[in-house]
N, C-alpha and C positions, 0 to 999 in steps of 0.2 A: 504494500500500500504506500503511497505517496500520500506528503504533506501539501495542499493548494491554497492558493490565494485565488477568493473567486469577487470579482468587482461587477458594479452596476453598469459597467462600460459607459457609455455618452449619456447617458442618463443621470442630469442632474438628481439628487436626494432633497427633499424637502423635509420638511416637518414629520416625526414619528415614521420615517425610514432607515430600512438598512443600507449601509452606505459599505461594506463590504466583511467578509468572513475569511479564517481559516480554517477548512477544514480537512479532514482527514478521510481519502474516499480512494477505493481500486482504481479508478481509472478516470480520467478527465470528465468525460461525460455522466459518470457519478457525483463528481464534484460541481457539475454545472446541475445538476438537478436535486443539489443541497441546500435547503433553506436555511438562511442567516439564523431565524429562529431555534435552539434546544429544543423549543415545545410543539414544531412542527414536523412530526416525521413521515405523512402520509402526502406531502406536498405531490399536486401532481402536473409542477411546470409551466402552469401557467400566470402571469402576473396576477398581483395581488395589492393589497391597499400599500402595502411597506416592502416589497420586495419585484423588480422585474421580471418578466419570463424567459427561462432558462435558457432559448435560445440567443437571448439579449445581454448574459454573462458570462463576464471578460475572466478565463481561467488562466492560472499562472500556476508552473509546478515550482516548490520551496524544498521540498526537498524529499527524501525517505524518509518513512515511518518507522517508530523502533518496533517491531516483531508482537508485542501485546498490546499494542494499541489498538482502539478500538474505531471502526469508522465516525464517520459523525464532526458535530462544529465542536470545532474547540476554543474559539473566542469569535466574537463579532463585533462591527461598530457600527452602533443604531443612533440617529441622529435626533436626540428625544426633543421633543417640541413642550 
């Protein structure tokens, strides 16, 4: 598993948005269908009041993951209004 950096791409963040996440996901296109959200895990890709649709997010590999890690966000930056 790979560590990602996943961004709202050209899409300004306003008020009570995710403005981007790291998270931890197999393969890129698992990463782009990762919502910023912990409480979201049945997301299904397409935008939403706080978050872009997945095919609108900007993925970036950070790095390998250590062996027991678990998929999933491991921090976000929400832009709280």
């Amino acid at each position: 598993m790979n560590i990602y950096l996943i961004e709202r791409g050209f899409f300004a963040a306003g008020w009570d948005e995710y403005l981007s996440a790291v998270v931890i996901a197999e393969s890129e296109m698992d990463a782009r269908r990762t919502h910023p959200s912990k409480c979201i895990s049945d997301w299904d890709g397409t935008e939403t009041s706080d978050w872009v649709d997945c095919n609108d997010v900007v993925v970036s590999v950070l790095g390998m993951a250590h062996g027991r890690q678990e998929a999933g966000v491991v921090c976000s930056d929400y832009n709280a209004g």
